[in-house]
Structure formats: structure tokens, C-alpha cells
CHARMM internal coordinates of N, CA and C (Angstrom, degrees):
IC EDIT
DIST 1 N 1 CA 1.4504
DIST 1 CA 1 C 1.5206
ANGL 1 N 1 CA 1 C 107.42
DIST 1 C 2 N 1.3433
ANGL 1 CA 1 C 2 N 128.93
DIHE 1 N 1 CA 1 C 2 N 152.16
DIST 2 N 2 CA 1.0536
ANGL 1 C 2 N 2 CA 126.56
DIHE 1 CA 1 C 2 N 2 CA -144.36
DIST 2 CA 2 C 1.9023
ANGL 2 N 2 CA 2 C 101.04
DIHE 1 C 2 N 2 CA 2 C -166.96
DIST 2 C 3 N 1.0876
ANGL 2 CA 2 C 3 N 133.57
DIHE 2 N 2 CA 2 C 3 N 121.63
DIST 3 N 3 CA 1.4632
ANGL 2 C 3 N 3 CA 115.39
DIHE 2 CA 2 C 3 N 3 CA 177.53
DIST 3 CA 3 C 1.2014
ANGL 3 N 3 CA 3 C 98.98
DIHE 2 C 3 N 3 CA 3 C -95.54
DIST 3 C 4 N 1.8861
ANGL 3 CA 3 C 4 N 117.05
DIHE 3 N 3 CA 3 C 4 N 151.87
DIST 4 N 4 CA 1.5257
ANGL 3 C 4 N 4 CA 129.21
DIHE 3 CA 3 C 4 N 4 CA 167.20
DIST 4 CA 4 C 1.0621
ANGL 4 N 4 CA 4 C 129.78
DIHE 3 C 4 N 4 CA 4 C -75.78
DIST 4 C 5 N 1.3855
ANGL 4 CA 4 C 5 N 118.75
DIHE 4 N 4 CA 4 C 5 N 155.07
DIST 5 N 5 CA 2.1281
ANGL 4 C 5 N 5 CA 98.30
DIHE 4 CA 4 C 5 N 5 CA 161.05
DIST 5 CA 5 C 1.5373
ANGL 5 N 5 CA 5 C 109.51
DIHE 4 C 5 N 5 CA 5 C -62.10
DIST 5 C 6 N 1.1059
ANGL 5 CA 5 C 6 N 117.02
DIHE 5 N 5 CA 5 C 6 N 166.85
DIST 6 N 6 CA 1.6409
ANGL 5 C 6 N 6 CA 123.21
DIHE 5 CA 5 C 6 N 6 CA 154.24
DIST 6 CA 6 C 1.5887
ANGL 6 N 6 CA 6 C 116.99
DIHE 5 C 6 N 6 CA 6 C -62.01
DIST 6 C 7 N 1.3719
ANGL 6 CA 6 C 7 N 111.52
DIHE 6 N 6 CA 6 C 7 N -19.19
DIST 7 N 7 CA 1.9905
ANGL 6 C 7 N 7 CA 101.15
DIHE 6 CA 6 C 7 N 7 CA 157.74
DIST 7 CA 7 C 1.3056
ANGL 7 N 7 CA 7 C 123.36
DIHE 6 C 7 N 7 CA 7 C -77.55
DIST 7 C 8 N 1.5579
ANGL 7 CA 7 C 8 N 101.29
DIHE 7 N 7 CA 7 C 8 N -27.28
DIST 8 N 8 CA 1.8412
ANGL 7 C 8 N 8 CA 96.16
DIHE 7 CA 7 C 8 N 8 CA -171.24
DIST 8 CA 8 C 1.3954
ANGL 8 N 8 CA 8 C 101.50
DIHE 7 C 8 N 8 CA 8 C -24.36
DIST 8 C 9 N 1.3984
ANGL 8 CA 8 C 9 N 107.12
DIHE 8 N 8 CA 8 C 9 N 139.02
DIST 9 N 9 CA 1.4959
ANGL 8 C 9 N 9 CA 127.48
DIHE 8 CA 8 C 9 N 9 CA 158.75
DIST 9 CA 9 C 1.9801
ANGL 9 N 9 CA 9 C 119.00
DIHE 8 C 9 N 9 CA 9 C -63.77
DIST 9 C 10 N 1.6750
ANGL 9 CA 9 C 10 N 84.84
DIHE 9 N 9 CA 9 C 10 N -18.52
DIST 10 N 10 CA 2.1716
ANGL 9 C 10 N 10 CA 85.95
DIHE 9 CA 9 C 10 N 10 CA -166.72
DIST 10 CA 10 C 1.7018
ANGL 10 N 10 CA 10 C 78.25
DIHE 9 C 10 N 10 CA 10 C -86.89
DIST 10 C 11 N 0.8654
ANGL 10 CA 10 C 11 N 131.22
DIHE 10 N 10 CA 10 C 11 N 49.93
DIST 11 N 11 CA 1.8895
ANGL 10 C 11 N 11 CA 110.22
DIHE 10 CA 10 C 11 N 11 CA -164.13
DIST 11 CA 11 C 1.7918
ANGL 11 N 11 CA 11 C 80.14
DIHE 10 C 11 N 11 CA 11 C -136.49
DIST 11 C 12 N 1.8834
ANGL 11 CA 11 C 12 N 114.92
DIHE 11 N 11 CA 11 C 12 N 108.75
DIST 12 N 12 CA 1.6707
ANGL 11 C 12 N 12 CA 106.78
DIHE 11 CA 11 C 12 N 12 CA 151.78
DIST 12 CA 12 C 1.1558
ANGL 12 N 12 CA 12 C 111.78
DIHE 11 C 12 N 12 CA 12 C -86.54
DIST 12 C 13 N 1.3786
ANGL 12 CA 12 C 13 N 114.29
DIHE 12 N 12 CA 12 C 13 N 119.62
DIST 13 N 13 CA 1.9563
ANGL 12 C 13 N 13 CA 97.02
DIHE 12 CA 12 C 13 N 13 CA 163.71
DIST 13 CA 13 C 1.1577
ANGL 13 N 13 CA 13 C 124.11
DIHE 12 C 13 N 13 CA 13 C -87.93
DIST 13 C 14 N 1.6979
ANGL 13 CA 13 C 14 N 115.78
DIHE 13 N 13 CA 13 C 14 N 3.03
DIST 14 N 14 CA 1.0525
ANGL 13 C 14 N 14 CA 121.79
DIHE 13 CA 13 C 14 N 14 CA -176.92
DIST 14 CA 14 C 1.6907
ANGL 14 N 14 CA 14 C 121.38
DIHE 13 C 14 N 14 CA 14 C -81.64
DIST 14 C 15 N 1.1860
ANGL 14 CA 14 C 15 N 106.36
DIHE 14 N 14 CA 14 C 15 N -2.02
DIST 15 N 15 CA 1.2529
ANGL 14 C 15 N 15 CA 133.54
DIHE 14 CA 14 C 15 N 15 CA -153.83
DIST 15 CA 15 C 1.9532
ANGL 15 N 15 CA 15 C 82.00
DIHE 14 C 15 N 15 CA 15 C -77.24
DIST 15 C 16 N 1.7172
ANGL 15 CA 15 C 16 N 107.23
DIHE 15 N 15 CA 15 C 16 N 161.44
DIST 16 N 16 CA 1.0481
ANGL 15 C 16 N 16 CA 106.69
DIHE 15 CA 15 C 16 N 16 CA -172.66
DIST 16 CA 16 C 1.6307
ANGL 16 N 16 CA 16 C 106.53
DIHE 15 C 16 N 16 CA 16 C -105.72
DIST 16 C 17 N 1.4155
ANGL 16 CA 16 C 17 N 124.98
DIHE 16 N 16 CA 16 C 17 N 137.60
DIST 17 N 17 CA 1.6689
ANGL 16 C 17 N 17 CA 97.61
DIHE 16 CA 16 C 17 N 17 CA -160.42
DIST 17 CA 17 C 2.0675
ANGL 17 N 17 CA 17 C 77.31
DIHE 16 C 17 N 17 CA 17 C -105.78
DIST 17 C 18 N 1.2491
ANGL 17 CA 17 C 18 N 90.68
DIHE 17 N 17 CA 17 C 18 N 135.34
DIST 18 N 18 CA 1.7969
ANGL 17 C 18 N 18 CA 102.95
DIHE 17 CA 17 C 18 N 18 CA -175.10
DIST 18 CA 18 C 1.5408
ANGL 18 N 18 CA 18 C 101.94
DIHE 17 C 18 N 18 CA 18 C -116.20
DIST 18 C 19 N 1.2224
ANGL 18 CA 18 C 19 N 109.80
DIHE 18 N 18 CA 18 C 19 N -20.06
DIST 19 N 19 CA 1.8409
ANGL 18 C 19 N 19 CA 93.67
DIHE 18 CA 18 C 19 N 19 CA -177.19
DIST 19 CA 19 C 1.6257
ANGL 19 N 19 CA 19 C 109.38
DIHE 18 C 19 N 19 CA 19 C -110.35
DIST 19 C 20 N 1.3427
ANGL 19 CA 19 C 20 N 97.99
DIHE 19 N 19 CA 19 C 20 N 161.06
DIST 20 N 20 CA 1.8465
ANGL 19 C 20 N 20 CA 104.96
DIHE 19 CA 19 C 20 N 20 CA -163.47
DIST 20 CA 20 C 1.7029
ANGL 20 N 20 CA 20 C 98.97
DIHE 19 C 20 N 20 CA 20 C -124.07
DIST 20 C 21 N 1.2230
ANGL 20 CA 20 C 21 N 108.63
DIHE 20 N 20 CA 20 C 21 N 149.55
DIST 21 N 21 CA 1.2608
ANGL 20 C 21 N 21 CA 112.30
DIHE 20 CA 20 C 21 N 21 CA 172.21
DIST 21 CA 21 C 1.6645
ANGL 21 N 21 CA 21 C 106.11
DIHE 20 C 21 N 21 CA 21 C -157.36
DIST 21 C 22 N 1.2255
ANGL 21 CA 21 C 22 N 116.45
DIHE 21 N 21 CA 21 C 22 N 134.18
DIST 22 N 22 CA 1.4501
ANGL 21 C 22 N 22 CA 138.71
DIHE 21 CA 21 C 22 N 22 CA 170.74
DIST 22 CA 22 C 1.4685
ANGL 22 N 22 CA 22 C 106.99
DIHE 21 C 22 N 22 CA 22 C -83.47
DIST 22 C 23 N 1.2097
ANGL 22 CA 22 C 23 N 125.76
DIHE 22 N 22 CA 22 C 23 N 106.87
DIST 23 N 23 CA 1.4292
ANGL 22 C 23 N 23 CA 142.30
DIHE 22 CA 22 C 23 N 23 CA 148.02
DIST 23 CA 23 C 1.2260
ANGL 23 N 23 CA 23 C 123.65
DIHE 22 C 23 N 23 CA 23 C -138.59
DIST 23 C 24 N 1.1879
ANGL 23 CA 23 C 24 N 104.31
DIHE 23 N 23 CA 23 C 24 N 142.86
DIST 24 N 24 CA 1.3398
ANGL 23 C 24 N 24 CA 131.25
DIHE 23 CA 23 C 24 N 24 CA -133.28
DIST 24 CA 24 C 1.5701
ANGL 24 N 24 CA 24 C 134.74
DIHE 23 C 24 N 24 CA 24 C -7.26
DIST 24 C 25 N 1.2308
ANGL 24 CA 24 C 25 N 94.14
DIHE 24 N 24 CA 24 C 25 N 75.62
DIST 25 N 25 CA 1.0040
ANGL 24 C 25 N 25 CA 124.64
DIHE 24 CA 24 C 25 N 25 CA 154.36
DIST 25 CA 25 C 2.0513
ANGL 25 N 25 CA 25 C 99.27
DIHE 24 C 25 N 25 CA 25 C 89.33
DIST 25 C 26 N 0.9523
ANGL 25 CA 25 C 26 N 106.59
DIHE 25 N 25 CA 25 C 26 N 12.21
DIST 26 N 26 CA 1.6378
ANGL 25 C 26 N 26 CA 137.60
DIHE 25 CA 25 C 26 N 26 CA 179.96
DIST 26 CA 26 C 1.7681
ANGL 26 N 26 CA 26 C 106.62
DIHE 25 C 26 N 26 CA 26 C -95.24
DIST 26 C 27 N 1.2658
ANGL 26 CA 26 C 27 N 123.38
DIHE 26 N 26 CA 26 C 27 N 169.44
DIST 27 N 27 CA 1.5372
ANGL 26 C 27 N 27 CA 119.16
DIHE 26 CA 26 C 27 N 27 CA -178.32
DIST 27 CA 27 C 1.8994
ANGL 27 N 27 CA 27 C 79.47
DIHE 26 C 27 N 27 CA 27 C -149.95
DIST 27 C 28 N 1.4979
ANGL 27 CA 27 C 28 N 100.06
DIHE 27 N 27 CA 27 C 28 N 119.54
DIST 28 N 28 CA 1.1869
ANGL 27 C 28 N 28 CA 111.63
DIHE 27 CA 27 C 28 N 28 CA -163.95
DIST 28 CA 28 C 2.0970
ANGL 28 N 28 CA 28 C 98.28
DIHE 27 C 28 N 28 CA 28 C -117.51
DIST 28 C 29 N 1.3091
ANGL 28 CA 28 C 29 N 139.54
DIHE 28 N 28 CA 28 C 29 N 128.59
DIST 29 N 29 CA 0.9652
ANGL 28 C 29 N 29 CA 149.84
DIHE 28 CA 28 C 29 N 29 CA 165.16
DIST 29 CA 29 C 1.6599
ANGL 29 N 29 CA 29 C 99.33
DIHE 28 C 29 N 29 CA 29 C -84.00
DIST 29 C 30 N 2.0246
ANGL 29 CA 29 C 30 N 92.18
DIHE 29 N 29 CA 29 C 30 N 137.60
DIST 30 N 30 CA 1.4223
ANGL 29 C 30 N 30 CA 79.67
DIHE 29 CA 29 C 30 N 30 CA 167.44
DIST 30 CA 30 C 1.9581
ANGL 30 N 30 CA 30 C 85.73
DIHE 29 C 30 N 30 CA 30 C -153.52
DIST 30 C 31 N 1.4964
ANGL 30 CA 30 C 31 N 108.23
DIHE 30 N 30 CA 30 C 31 N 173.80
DIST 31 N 31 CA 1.1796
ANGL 30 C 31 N 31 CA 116.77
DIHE 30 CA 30 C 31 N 31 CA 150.45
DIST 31 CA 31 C 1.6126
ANGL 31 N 31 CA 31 C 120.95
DIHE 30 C 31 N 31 CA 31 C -160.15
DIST 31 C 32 N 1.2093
ANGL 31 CA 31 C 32 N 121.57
DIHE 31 N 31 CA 31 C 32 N -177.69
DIST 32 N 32 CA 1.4519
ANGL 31 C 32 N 32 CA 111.47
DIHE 31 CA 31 C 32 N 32 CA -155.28
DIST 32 CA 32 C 1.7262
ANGL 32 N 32 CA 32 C 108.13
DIHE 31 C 32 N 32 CA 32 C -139.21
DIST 32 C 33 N 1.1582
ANGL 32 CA 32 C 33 N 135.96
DIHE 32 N 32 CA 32 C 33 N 157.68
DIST 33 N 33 CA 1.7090
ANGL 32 C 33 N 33 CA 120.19
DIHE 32 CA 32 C 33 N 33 CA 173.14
DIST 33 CA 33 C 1.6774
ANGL 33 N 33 CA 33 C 95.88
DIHE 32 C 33 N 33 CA 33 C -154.91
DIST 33 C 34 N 1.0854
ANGL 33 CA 33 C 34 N 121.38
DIHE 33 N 33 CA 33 C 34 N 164.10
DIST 34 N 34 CA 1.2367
ANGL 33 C 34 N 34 CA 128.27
DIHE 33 CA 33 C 34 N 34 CA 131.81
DIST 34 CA 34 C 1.5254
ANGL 34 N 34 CA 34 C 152.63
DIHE 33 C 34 N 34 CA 34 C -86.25
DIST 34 C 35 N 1.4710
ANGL 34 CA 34 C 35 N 120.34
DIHE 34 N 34 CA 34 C 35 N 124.45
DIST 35 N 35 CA 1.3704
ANGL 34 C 35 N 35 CA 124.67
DIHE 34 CA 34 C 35 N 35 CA -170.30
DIST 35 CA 35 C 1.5528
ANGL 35 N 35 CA 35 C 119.45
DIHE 34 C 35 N 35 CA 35 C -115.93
DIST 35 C 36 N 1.5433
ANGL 35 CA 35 C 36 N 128.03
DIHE 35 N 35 CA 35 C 36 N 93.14
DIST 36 N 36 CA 1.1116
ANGL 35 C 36 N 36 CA 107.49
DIHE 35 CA 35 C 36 N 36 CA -165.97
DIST 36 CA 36 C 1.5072
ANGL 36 N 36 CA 36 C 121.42
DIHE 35 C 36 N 36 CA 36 C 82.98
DIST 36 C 37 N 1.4703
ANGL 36 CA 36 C 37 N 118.04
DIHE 36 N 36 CA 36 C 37 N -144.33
DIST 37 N 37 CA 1.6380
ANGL 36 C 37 N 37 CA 123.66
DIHE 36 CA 36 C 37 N 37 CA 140.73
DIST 37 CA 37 C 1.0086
ANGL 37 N 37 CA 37 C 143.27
DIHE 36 C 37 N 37 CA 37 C -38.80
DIST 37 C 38 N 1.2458
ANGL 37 CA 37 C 38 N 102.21
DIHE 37 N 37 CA 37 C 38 N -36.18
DIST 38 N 38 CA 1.7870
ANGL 37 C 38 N 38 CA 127.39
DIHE 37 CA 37 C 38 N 38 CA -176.28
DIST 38 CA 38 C 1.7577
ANGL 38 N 38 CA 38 C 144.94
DIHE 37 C 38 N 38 CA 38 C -73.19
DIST 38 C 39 N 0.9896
ANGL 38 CA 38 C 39 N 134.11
DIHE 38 N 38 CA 38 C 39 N 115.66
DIST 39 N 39 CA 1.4692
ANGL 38 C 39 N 39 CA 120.03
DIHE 38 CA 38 C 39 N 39 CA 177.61
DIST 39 CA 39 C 1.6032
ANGL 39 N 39 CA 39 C 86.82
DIHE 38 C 39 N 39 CA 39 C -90.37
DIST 39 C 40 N 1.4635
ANGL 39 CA 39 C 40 N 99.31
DIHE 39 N 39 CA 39 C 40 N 148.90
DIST 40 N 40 CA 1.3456
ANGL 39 C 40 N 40 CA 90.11
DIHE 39 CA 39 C 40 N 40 CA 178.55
DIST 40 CA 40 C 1.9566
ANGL 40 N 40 CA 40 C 92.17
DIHE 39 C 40 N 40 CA 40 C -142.22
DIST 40 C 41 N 1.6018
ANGL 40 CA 40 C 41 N 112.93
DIHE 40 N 40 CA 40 C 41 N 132.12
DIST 41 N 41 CA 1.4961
ANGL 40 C 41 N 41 CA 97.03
DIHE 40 CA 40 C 41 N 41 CA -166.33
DIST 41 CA 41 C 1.4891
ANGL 41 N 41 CA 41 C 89.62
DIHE 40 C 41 N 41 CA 41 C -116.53
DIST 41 C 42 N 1.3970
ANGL 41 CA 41 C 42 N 97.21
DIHE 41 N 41 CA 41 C 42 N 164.52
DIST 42 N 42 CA 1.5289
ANGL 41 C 42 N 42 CA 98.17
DIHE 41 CA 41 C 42 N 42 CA 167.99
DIST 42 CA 42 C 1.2215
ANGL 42 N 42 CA 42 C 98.99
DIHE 41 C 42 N 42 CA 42 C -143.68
DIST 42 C 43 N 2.1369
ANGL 42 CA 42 C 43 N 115.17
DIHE 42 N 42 CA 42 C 43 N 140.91
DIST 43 N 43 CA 0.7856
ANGL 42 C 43 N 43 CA 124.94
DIHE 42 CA 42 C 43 N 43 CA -164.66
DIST 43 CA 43 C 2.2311
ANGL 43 N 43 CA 43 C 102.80
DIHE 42 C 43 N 43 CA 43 C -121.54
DIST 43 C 44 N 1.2074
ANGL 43 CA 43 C 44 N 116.72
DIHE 43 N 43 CA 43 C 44 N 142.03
DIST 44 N 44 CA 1.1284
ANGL 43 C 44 N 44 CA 99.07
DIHE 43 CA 43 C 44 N 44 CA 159.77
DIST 44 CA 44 C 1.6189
ANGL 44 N 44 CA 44 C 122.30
DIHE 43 C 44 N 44 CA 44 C -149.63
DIST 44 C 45 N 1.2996
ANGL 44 CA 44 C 45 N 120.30
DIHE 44 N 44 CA 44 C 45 N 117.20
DIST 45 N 45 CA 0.9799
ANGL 44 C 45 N 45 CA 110.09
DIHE 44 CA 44 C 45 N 45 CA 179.95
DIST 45 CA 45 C 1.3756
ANGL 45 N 45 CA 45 C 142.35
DIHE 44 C 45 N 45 CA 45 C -82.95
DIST 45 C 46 N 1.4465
ANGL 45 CA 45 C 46 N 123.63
DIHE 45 N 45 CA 45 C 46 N 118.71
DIST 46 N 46 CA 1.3609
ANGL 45 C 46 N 46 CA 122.35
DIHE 45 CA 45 C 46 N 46 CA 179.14
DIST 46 CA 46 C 1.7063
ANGL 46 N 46 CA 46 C 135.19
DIHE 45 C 46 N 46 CA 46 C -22.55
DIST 46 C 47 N 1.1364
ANGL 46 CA 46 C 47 N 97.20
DIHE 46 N 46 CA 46 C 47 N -52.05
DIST 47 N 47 CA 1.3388
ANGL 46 C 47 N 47 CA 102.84
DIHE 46 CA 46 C 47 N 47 CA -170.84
DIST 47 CA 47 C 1.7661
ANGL 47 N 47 CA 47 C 97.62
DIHE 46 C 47 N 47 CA 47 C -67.96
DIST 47 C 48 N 1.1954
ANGL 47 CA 47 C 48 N 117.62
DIHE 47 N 47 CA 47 C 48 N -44.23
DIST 48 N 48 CA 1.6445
ANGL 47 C 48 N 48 CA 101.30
DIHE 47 CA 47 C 48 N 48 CA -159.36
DIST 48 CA 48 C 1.6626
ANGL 48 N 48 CA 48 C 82.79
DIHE 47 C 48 N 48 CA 48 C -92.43
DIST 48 C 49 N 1.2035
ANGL 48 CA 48 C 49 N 148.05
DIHE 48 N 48 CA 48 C 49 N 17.65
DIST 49 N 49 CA 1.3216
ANGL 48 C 49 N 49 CA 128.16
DIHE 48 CA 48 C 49 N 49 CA 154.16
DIST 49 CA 49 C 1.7192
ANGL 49 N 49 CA 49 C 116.10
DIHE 48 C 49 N 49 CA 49 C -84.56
DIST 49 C 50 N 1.2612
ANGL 49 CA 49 C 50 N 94.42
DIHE 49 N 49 CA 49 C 50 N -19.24
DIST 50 N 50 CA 1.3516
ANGL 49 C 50 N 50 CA 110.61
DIHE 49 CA 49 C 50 N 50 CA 156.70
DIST 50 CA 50 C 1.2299
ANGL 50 N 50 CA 50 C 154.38
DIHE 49 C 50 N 50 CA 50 C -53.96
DIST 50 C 51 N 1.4703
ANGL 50 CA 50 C 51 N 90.77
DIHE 50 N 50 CA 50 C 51 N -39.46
DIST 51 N 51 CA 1.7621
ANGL 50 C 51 N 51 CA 111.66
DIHE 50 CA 50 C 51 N 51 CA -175.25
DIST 51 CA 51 C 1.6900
ANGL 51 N 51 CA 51 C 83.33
DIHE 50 C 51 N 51 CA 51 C -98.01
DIST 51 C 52 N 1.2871
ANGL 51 CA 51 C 52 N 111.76
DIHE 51 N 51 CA 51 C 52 N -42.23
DIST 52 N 52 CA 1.8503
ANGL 51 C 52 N 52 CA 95.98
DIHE 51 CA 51 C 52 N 52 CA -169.49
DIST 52 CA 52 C 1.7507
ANGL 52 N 52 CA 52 C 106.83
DIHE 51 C 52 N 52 CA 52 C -74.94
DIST 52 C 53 N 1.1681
ANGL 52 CA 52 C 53 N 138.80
DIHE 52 N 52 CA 52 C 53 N -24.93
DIST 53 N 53 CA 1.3597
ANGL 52 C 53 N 53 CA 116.38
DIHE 52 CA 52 C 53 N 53 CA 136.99
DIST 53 CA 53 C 1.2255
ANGL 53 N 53 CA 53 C 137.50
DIHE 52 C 53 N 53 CA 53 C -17.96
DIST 53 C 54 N 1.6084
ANGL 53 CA 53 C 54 N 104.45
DIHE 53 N 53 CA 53 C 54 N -61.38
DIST 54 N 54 CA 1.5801
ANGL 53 C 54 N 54 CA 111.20
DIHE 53 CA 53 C 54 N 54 CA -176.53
DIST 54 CA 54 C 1.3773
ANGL 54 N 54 CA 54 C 98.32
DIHE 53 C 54 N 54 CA 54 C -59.84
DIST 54 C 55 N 1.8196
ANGL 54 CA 54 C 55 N 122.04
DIHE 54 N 54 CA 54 C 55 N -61.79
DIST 55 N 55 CA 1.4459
ANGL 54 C 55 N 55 CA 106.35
DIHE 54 CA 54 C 55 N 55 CA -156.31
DIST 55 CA 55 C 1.2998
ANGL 55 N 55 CA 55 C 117.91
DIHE 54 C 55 N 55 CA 55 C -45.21
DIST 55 C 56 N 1.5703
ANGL 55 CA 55 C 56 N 111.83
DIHE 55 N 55 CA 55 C 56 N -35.11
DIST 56 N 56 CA 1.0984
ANGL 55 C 56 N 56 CA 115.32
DIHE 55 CA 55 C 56 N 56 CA -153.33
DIST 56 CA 56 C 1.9396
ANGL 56 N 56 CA 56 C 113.08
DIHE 55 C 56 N 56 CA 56 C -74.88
DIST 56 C 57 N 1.6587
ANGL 56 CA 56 C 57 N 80.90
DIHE 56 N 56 CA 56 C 57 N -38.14
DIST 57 N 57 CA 1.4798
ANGL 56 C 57 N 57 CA 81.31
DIHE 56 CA 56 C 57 N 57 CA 168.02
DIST 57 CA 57 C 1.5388
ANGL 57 N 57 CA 57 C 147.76
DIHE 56 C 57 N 57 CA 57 C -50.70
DIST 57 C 58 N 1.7857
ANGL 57 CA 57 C 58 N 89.67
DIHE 57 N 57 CA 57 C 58 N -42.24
DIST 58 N 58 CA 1.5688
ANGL 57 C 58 N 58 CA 120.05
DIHE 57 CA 57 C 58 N 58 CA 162.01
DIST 58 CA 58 C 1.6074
ANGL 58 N 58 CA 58 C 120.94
DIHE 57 C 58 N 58 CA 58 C -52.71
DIST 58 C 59 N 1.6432
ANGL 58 CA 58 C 59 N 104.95
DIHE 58 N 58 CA 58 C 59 N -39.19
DIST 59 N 59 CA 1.4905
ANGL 58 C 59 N 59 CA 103.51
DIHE 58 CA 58 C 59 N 59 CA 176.73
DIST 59 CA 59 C 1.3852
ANGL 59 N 59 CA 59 C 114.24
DIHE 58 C 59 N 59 CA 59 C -70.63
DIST 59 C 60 N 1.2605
ANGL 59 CA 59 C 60 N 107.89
DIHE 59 N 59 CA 59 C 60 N -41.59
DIST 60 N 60 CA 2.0010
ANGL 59 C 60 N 60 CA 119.89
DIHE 59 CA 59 C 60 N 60 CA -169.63
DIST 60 CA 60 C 1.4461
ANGL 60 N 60 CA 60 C 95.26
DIHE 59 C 60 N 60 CA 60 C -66.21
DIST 60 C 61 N 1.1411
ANGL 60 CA 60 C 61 N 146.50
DIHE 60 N 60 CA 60 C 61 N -49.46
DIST 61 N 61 CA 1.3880
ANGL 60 C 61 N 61 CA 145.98
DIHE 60 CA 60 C 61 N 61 CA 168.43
DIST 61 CA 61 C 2.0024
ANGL 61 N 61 CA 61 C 118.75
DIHE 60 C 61 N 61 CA 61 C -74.17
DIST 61 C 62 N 1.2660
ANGL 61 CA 61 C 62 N 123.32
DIHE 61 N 61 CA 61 C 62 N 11.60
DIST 62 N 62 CA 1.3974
ANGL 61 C 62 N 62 CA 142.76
DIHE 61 CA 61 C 62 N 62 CA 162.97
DIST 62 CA 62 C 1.5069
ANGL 62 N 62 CA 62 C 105.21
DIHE 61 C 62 N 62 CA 62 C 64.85
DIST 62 C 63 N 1.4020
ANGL 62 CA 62 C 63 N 109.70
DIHE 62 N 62 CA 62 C 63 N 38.91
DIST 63 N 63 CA 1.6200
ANGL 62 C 63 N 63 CA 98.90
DIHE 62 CA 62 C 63 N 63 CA 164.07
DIST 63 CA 63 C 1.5547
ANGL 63 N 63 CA 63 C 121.84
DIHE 62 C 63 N 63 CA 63 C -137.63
DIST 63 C 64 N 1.6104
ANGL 63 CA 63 C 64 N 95.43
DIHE 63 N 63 CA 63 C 64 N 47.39
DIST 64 N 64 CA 1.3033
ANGL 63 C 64 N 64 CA 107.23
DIHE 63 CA 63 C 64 N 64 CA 171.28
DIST 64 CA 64 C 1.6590
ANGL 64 N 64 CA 64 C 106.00
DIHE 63 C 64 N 64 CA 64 C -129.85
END
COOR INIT
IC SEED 1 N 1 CA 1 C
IC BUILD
């Protein structure tokens, strides 16, 4: 197992993530496909998609 960049080309983000999982203490979305050889999963977690919203928001409006 191995994590990708966010360009990999084997990477859909369009993909729909349908399963949920709680670790630690986080609620993590994930889903999975095959490419080729490959299972390839993708995981994303809420909370830090969260906070990177905010930063981002804070910067585009100049108070980060």
C-alpha cells in the first residue's frame, strides 16, 4: 500500500465515496475501484476537509 499525489492520473475524484467509517474519533468517507492491477481506495476525512475550507477561506478574504 502506498499513498498517491493528488495528480495521480489512476486517482477518480469523481467517484462517489458511499462508505463511512469512524476512526478515531473522526468520521472518515471512503470508496474503492479497480484499475488494471490495482485496488485503488480513497479515503477522506471530514474533519480536516473542514479545517482546510476554513484556512482557505480565511486566506481568500486576508486574514490568514
Amino acid at each position: 500500500m502506498m499513498p498517491l499525489p493528488m495528480d495521480d492520473k489512476r486517482v477518480d475524484y469523481r467517484i462517489s465515496l458511499d462508505g463511512v467509517i469512524e476512526y478515531n474519533k473522526r468520521i472518515v468517507r471512503y470508496s474503492s475501484y479497480k484499475i488494471g492491477g490495482y485496488h485503488v481506495y480513497i479515503y477522506e476525512d471530514q474533519r480536516l476537509r473542514y479545517e482546510v475550507r476554513l484556512l482557505q477561506n480565511k486566506i481568500k478574504h486576508g486574514e490568514g
